[in-house]
N, C-alpha and C positions, 0 to 999 in steps of 0.2 A: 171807262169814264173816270178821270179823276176826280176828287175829294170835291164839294163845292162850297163856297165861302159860307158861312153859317151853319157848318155841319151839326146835325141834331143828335145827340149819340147818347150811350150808355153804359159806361164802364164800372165793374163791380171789382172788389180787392182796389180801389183807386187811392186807399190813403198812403202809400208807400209805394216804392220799386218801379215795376213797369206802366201797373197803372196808374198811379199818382204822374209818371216821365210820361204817356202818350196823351193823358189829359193837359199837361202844361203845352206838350209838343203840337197839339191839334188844336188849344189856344191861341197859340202865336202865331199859328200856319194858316188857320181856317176861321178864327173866330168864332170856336163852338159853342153851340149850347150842349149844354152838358149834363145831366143827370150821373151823379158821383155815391156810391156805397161803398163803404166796407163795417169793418166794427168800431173804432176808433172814431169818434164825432170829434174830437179835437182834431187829431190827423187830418180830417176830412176837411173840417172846416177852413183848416190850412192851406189846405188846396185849392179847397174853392177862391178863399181870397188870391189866391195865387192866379189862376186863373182869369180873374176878372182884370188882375193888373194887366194881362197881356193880351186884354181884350174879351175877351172869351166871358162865357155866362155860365153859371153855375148851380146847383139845387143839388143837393146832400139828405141821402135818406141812411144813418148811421143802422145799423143793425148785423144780424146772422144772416148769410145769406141763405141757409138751408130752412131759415125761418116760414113757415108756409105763409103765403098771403104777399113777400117779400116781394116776390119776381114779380108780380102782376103791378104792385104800387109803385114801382119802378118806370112800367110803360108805361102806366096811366098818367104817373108824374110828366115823362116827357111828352105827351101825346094832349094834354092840358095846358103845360107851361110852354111849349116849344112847336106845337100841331104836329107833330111826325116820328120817326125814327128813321132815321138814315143807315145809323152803323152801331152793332152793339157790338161791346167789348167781355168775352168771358175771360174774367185774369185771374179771378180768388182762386185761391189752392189755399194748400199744406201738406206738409211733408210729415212722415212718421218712421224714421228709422226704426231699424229692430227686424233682427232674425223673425220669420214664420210661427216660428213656434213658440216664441215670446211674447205673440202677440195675440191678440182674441178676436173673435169674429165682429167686436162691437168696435175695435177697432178700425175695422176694416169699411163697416157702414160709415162710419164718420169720416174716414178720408172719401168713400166715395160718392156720400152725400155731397160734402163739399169741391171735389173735383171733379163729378163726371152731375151728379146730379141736378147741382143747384146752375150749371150751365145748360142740360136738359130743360129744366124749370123755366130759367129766364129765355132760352130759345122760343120755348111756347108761346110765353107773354107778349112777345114782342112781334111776331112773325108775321100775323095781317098786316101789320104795321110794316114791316120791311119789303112787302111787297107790293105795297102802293108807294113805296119811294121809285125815284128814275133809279135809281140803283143801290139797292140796300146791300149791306155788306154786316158778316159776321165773322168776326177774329175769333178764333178759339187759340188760347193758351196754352199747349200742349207744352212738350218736353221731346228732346234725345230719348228719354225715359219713357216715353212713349211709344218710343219703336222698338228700345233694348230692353231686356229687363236684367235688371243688378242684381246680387244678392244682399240681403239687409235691408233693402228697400222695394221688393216684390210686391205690396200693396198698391206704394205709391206709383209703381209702374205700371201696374194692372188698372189703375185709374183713368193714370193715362193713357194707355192704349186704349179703354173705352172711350176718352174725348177723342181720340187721333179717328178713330173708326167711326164715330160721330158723326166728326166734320168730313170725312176723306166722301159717308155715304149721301150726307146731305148736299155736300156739292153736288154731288150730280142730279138728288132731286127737285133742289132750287133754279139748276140752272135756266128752266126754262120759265121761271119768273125773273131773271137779269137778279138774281140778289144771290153774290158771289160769296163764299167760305173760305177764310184762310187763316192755314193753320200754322200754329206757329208753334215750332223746335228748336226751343235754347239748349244749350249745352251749359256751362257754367254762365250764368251774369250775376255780377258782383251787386246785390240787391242784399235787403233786411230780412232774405227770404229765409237764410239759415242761420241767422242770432234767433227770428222769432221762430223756427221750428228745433231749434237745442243743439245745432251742431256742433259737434265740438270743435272749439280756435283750430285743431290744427286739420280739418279738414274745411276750415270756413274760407272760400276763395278769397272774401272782403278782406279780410285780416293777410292771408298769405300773401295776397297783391302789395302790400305797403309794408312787407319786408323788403331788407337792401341789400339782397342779395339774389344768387342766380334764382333760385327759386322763387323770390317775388317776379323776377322779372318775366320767368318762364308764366307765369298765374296772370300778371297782366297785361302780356302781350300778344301770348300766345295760347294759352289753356284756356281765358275767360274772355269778355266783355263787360264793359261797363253799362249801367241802363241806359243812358245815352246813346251807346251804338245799338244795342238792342232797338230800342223805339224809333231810331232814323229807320233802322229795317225794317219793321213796321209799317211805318209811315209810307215810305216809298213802296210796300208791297198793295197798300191801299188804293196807289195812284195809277195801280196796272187793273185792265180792265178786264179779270179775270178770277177764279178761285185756284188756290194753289197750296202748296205748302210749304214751307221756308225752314230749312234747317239753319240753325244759328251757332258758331264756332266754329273754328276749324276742327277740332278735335270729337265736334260733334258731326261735322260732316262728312269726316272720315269713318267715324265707329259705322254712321248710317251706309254709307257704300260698301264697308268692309263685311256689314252683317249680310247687306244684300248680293254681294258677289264668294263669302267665306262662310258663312253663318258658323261652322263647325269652330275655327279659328276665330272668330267673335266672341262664341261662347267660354271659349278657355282662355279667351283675355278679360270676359267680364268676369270670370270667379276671382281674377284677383283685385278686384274691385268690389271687394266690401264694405258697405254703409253702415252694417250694423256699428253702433258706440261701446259697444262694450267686448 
């Protein structure tokens, strides 16, 4: 069942990147109402007006998402202002580069509070609710790095593979209420995702894409995406009347076939792919 006009949703991480692109994009498409978070109340508020120019409706709750009490004010917001939930959107993350053993256990809670837990949280909140819609639907924001794990970034893959396993087990125990999961696997998209988590320029895709040379061209044609093609594939994955999971890049659709037909030869291509910065 495709998307329906006045979609009622609730997108967290929305003041930048994919979730700020699938709130404007579900605006202009659907006319949504919209319940909008991240940290950023300026950002946010941004969007909202954004939104509203392209129809669309808006309510902004700024805060942490890992903040307790967060995820429930969330539903409650859209389920008061809007009567429903339709489709939630799990998109906050963050990244933490850095070898294993540079890094400390407390590190580890705080990427996974924010990437695996605070979309546990808001799954909760929302869920009676998605299942008295005609067809609720839940995005999870996963990652390539979610099915591979790197070196130098072994936390933030271990996070995601807990969302990826998440979503992969909750499709099948939703599906007998029609409220579908899907999961979604970028590979590189050119997003604010790694100025605000410290990348460095010369491994930042945004930066390497708007060089004039083969290498830029190789990063924006063909290594990454832009949030734009990201959230059309989204969008269109919404309009299929199913739970699924969406790898995004070509480079990311490869490593995922090559791990599932090579794993051995995956792994000795992911050692030279290091994230640690230093």
């Amino acid at each position: 069942m495709p998307l329906p006009t006045n979609v009622k949703a609730i997108i967290t991480g929305a003041s930048t990147g994919i979730g700020r692109g699938l709130a404007l994009h579900l605006a202009k498409l659907y006319k949504a109402k919209l319940v909008l978070t991240a940290r950023s109340e300026r950002d946010l508020q941004s969007c909202a007006e954004e939104v509203r120019k392209l129809g669309g409706e808006a309510e902004i709750i700024a805060g942490d998402i890992t903040k307790e009490g967060l995820s429930q004010e969330l539903a409650t917001l859209c389920v008061t202002k809007y009567g429903g939930i339709d489709l939630l959107v799990n998109n906050a993350g963050m990244g933490m580069p850095g070898l294993v053993e540079r890094l400390k256990v407390e590190d580890w809670r705080r990427l996974f509070d924010v990437n695996f837990f605070s979309a546990l949280q808001t799954t909760y909140a929302c869920l009676d609710e998605l299942k008295k819609s005609p067809r609720g639907k839940i995005v999870n924001i996963s990652s390539v790095a979610g099915k591979i794990s790197f070196p130098g970034s072994v936390p933030y893959c271990s996070s995601k593979f807990a969302l990826t396993a998440l979503s992969n087990g909750l499709a099948a125990e939703l599906a007998p209420h029609h409220v579908d999961v899907i999961t979604i696997c970028p590979g590189l998209v050119r997003t604010e995702f790694f100025e605000k988590n410290s990348m460095p320029d010369t491994r930042n895709p945004v930066l390497i894409a708007e060089q004039k040379d083969l290498k830029g061209f190789m990063m924006k044609h063909i290594l990454s995406i832009s949030t734009d093609e990201c959230v059309r594939e989204i969008v269109q994955s919404l309009n299929r009347d199913q739970s699924q999971e969406l790898i995004l890049t070509i480079p990311g659709k490869v490593a995922e076939r090559l791990n599932g037909l090579a794993p051995r030869m995956m792994s000795l291509l992911s050692r030279q792919m290091n994230f640690d910065q230093k």
